[in-house]
C-alpha positions as CSV (number, residue, x, y, z in Angstrom):
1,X,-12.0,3.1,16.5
2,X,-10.3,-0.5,17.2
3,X,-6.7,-0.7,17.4
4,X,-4.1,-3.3,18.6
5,X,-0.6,-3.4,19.6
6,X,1.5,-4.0,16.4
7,X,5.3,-4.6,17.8
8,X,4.6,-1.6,20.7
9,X,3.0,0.5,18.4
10,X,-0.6,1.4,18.1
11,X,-2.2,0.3,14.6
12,X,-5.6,1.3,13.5
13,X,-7.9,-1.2,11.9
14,X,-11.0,-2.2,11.0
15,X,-13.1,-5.0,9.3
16,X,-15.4,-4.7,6.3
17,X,-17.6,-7.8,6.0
18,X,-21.1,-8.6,4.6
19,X,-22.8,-11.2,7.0
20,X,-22.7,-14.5,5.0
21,X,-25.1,-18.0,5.9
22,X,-22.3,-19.9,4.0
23,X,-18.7,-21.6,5.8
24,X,-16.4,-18.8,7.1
25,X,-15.0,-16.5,4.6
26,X,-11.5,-16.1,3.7
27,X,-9.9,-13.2,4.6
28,X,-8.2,-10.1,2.5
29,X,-6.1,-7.6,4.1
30,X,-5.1,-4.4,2.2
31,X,-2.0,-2.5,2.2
32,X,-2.3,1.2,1.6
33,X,0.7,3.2,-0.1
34,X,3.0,6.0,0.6
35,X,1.4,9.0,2.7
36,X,-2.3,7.2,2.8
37,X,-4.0,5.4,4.6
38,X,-7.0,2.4,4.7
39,X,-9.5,4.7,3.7
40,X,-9.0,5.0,0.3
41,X,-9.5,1.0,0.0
42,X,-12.7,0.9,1.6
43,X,-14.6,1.0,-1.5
44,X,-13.1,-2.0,-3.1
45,X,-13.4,-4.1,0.3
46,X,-17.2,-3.1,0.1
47,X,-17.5,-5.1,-3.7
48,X,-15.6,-8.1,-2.5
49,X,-17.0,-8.3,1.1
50,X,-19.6,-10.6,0.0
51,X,-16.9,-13.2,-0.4
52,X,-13.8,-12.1,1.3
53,X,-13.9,-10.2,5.3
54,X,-11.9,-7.3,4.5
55,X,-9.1,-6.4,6.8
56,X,-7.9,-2.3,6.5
57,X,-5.7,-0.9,8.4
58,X,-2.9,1.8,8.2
59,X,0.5,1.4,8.7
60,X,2.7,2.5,11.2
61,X,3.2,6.3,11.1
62,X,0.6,7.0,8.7
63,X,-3.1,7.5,8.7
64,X,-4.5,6.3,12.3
65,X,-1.7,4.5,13.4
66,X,1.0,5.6,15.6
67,X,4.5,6.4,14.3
68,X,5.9,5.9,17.4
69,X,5.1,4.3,21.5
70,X,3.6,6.7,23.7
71,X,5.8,6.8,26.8
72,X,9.4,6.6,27.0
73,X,9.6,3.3,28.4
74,X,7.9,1.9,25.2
75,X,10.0,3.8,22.8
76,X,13.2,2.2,24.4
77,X,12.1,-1.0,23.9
78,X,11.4,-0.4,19.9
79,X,14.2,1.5,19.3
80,X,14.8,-1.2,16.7
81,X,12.2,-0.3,14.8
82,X,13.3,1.3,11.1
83,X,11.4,2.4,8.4
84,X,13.1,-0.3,6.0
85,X,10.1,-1.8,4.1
86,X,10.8,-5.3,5.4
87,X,10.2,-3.7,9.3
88,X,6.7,-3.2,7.5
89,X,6.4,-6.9,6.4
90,X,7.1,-8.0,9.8
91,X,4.4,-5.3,11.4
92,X,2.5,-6.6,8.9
93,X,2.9,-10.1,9.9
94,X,2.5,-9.5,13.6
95,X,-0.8,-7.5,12.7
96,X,-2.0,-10.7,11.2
97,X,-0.6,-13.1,13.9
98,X,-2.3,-10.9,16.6
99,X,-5.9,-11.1,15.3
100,X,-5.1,-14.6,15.1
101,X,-5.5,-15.0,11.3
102,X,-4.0,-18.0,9.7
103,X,-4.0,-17.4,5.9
104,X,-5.0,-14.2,4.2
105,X,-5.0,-12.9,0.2
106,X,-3.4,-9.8,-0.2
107,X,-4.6,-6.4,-2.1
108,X,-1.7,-4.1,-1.9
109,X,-0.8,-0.8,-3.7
110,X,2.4,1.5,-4.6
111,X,5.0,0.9,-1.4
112,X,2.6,-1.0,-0.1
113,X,3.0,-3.5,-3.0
114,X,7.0,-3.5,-2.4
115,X,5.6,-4.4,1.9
116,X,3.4,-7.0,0.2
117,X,6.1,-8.7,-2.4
118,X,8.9,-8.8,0.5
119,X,6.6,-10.4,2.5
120,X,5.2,-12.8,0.7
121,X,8.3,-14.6,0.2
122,X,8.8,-14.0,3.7
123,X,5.5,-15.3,4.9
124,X,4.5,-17.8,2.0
125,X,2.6,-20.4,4.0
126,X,0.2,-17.4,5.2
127,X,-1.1,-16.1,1.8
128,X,-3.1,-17.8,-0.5
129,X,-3.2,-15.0,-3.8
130,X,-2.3,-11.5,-4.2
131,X,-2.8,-8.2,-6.2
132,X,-0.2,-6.5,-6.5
133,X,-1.1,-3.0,-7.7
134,X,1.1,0.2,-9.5
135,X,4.2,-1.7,-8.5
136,X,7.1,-2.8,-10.3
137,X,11.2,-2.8,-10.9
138,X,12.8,0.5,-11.6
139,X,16.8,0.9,-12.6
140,X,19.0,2.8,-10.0
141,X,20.3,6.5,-11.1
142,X,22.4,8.5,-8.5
143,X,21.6,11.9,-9.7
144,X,17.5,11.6,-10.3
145,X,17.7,9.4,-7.0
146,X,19.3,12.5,-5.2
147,X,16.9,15.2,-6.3
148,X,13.7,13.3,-5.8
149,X,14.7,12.2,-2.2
150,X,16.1,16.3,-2.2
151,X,12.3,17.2,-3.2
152,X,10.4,14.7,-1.4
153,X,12.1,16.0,2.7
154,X,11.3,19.3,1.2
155,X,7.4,18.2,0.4
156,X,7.4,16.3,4.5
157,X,8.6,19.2,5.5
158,X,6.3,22.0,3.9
159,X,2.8,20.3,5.1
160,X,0.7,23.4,7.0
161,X,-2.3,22.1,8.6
162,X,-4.2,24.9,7.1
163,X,-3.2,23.5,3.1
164,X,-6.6,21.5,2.9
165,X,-8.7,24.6,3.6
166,X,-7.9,26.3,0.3
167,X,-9.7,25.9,-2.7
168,X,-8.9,23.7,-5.1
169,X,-5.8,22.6,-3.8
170,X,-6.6,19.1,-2.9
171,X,-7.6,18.8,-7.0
172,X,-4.2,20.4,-7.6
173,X,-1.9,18.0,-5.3
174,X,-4.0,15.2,-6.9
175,X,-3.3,16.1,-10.4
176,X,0.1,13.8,-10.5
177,X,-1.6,11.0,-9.5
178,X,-4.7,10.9,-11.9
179,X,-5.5,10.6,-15.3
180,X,-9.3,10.2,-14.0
181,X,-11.3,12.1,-11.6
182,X,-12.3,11.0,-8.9
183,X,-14.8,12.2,-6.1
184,X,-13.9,15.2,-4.2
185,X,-14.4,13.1,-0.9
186,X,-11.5,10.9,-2.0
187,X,-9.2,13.4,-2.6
188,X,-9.7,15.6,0.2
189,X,-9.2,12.4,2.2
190,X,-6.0,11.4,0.6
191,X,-4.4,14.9,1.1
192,X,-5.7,14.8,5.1
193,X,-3.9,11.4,5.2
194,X,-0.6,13.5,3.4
195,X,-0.5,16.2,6.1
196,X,-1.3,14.1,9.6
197,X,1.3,11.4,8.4
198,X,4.1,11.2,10.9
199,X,7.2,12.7,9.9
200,X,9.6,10.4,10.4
201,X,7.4,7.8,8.4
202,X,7.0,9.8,5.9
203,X,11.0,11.2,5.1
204,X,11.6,7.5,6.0
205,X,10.1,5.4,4.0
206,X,10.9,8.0,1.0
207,X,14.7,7.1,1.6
208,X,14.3,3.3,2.0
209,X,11.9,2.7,-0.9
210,X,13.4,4.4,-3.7
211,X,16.9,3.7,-3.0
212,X,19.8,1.8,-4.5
213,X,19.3,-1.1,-2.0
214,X,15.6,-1.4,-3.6
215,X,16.2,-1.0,-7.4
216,X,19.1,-4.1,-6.6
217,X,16.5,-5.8,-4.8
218,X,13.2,-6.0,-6.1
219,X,13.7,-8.1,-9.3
220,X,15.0,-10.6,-7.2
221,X,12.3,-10.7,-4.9
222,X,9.8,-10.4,-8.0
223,X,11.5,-13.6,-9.5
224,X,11.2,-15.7,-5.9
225,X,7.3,-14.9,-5.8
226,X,5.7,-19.0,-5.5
227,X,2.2,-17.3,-4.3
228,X,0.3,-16.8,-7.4
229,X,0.0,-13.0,-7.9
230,X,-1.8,-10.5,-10.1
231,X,-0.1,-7.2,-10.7
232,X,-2.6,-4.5,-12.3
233,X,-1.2,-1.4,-13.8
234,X,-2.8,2.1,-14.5
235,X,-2.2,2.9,-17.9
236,X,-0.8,6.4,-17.9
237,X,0.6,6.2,-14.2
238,X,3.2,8.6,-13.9
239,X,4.4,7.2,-10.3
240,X,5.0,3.8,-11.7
241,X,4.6,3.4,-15.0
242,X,3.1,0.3,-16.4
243,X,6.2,-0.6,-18.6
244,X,7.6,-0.9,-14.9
245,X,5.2,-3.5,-13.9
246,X,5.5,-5.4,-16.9
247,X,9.5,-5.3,-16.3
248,X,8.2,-7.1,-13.0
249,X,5.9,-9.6,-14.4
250,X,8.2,-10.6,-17.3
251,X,10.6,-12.1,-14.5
252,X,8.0,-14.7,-13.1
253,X,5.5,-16.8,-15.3
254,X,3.5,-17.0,-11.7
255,X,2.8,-13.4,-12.5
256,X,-0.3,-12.6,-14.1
257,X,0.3,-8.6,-15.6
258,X,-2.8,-6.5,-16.6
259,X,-3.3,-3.2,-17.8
260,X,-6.6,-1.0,-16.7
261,X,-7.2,1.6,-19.6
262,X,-7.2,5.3,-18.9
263,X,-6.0,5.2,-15.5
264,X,-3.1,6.7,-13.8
265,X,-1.6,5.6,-10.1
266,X,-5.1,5.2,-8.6
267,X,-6.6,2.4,-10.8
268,X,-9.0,1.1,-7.9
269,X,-10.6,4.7,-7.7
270,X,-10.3,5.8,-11.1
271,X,-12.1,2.7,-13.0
272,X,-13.4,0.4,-9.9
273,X,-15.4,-1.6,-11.9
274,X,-12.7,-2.6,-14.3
275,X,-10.3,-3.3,-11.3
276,X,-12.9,-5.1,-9.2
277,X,-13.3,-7.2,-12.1
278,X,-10.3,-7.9,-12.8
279,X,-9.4,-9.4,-9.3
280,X,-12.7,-10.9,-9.0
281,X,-11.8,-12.9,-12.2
282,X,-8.2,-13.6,-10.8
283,X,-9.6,-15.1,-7.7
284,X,-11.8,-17.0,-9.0
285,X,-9.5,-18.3,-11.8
């Protein structure tokens, strides 16, 4: 499995490409959300790989990648290193800068479409579009705050090994996320992604994404955005409800908002067609 140095820490990645006569393709990274990992983009990379090489890989702490350096030596010298979400744009940009990429579009879902808005009015001159998906701006509250970063240290820490060998249960920690099914594969991947994910990471990037700092923040950077930018919403999502995405979008006219029926926060897996279409036509708009 390939993986490169990312600011001292291991990263996992991988291309998906269809071999193409034509001029060099542009490229598409993907950003993965909370607790996953590049594998559960690999089947929309596989529909637009005919036109785009498809970058995947996970982020740091989750998935295939590292959390943290190896030896002592190498911790030391990234001792810097946080789990704020704009330490992820700049992994993100060093990922890019490593395999010597100049400009990229960028498919991004969940936290990892919070990574992908902070950077791209970080990094404008290296994105040309970008999909935004189940993202949006939410309002700050103390106490809700409090009891779902009080819940979500108590979910990192409860995560036996042996969870994905009981029946059912990969259905069951699923069910939150889904107003579709999807296959069996997918979700039994999604919940090994959940329980290998590094625990600092993981308790981390709960604290720094849904935070005070964040609810002040993201309209702002939603309002910045200059790269054009689709943001598609599930429409019974029950992480990130579409009304928040369309909170988002209403702050931009670069912001193109869309809806995909009878989804929840998966829309990509639940209705690929209708989401593959739907960037297709955005990219080629």
């Amino acid at each position: 499995m390939p993986h490169i140095q990312v600011r001292g820490v291991q990263h996992y990645y991988e291309w998906i490409t269809t071999p193409s006569i034509d001029v060099k393709k542009s490229v598409m990274v993907f950003v993965h959300g909370w607790a996953g990992s590049a594998r559960y983009w690999e089947s929309t990379a596989k529909v637009l790989s005919p036109k785009f090489d498809c970058l995947l890989y996970d982020m740091r702490g989750f998935g295939r990648s590292q959390g943290k350096p190896n030896s002592d030596i190498d911790r030391e010298s990234v001792s810097h290193l946080t789990y704020d979400l704009h330490e992820y744009t700049h992994d993100l940009a060093a990922l890019i800068n490593g395999l010597q990429i100049e400009r990229v579009y960028i498919c991004a879902h969940s936290m990892g479409a919070s990574i992908a808005t902070l950077f791209l009015n970080r990094y404008p001159e290296q994105v040309e579009r970008a999909i935004l998906t189940c993202s949006g701006v939410f309002e700050y509250d103390e106490k809700s705050f409090a009891a779902f970063h009080k819940f979500g240290s108590y979910v990192v820490k409860f995560r036996p090994q042996w969870l994905d060998k009981i029946p059912l249960v990969d259905r069951m920690f699923m069910a939150r996320f889904l107003h579709r099914s999807i296959p069996a594969s997918e979700r039994k991947a999604f919940l090994q992604d959940f329980l290998c994910a590094d625990y600092d990471a993981a308790l981390g990037t709960i604290f720094t994404s849904v935070s005070k700092t964040q609810a002040e923040l993201m309209p702002q950077e939603f309002a910045q955005l200059k790269v054009p930018t689709l943001l598609i919403a599930g429409e019974f999502d029950r992480i990130i409800p579409a009304t928040m995405g369309q909170q988002a979008a209403s702050l931009n006219k670069g912001i193109e908002f869309v809806v995909v029926p009878q989804t929840g926060h998966f829309p990509m897996l639940e209705d690929a067609v209708t989401y593959c279409q739907l960037v297709q036509d955005f990219l080629s708009d």
